[in-house]
N, C-alpha and C positions, 0 to 999 in steps of 0.2 A: 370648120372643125370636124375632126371624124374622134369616135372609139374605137379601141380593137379590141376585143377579150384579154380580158385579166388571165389568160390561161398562155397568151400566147405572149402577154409583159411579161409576164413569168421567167418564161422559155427562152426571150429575148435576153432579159436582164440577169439570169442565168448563167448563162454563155456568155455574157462582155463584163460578165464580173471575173471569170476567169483569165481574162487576159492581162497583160501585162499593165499597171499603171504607172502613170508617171505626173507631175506636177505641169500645171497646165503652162502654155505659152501663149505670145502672142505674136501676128504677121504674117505677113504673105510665105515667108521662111521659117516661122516658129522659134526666130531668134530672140523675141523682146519679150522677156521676165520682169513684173512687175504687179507686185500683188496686193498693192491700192486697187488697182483697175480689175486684176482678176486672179483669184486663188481657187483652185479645186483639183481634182483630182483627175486626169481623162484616160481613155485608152481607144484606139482603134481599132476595130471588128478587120477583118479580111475586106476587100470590095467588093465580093463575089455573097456578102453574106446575106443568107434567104429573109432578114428584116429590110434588108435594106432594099427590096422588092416591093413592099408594101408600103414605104414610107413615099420611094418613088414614085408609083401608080398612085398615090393618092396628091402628092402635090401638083401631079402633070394635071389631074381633076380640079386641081383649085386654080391652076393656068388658068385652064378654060373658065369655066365657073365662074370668075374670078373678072373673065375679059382681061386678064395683064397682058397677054401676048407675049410672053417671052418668048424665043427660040433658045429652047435647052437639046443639047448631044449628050451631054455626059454629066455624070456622077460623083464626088466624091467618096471616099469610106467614112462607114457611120464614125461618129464623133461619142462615144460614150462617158459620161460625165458623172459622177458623185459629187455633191455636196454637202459638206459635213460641216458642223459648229465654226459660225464666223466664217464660212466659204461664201464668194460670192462672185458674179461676173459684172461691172457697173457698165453705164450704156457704150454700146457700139454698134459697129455695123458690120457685117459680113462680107464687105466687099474690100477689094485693096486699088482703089483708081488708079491711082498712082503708080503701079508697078510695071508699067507696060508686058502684061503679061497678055497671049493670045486670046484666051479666056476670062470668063469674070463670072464669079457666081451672080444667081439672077434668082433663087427661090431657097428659103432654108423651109426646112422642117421638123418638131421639136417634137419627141413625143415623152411624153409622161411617164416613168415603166413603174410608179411606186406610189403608193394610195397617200394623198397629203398627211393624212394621220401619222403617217412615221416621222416627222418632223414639224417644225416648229419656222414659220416667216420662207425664206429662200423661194418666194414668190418672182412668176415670167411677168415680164413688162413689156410692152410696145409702146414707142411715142413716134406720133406724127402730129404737129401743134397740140394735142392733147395725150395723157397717157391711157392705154386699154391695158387694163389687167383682168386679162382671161380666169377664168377658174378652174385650172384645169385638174382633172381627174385623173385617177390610174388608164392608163387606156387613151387619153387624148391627144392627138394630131394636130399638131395646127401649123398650117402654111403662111408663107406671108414673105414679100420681096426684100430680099438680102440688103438692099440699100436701107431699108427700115432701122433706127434706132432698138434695140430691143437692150434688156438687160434680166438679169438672175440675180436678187436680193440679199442680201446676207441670211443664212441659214440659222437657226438660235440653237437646234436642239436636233438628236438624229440624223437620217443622210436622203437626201434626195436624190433621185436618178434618174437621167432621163438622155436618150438619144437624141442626135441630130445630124441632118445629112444637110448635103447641099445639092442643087443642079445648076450646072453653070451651060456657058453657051457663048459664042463670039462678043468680043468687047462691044459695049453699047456704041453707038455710031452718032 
């Protein structure tokens, strides 16, 4: 896990609050609506946008770090998310096997842009035979391979926010 300045969640969440929202989806296509499994609100940043720098350079450190060995080329655009009263994302996985697509993501990154104080439950989960629920702070990063189980809680009260990217890389073999 890393932090980054409260000055700079700011600035970030600032700016992707500006953008256009829309009701979230789900798939390799963004065709499948279904909001048992996932309700919130997202928008996407430009690909080019200077958070999405910092989130990169710090997961390529958890690669390594990390010892995953992935081979990542490329990026997707930040994934910006609100969660507000009864929002929530239940578990899944960032990857789409199945799609025979040339690519496959291989590393997300979440970070936190909004002090838990402003809301109520809407807690990050990871499960691998057991579940890890991080604590994470305004400011926190945290990396971890796209095939992973992860889910976002239902929200009770206020609105959580927090970015996510991906790095993908040639289908696994």
């Amino acid at each position: 896990m890393k932090n980054i300045s409260s000055d700079l969640c700011d600035k970030a969440a600032k700016e992707f609050a500006q953008l256009s929202k829309r009701e979230a989806s789900m798939g390799i296509d963004g065709d499948v609506k279904n909001e048992q499994q996932r309700k919130t609100q997202l928008a996407f940043a430009p690909h080019d946008h200077w958070f999405a720098q910092e989130m990169e350079q710090f997961a390529k450190e958890a690669n390594e770090q990390c010892k995953w060995g992935y081979f990542v080329n490329s990026r997707e655009s930040i994934q910006y998310a609100e969660y507000g009263e009864g929002q929530h994302y239940d578990w899944h996985v960032d990857v789409f096997p199945l799609s025979g697509t040339a690519t496959t993501r291989k590393i997300s990154v979440v970070c936190l842009l909004n002090d838990p104080s402003e809301w109520d439950d809407g807690d990050f989960e990871i499960r691998l035979y057991s579940t890890y629920y991080p604590k994470l702070k305004k400011g926190d990063m945290i990396a971890f391979p796209s095939i992973l189980e992860h889910r976002v809680t239902p929200a009770k009260n206020g609105i959580r926010k927090s970015a996510t990217l991906w790095l993908s890389g040639p289908r696994f073999r």
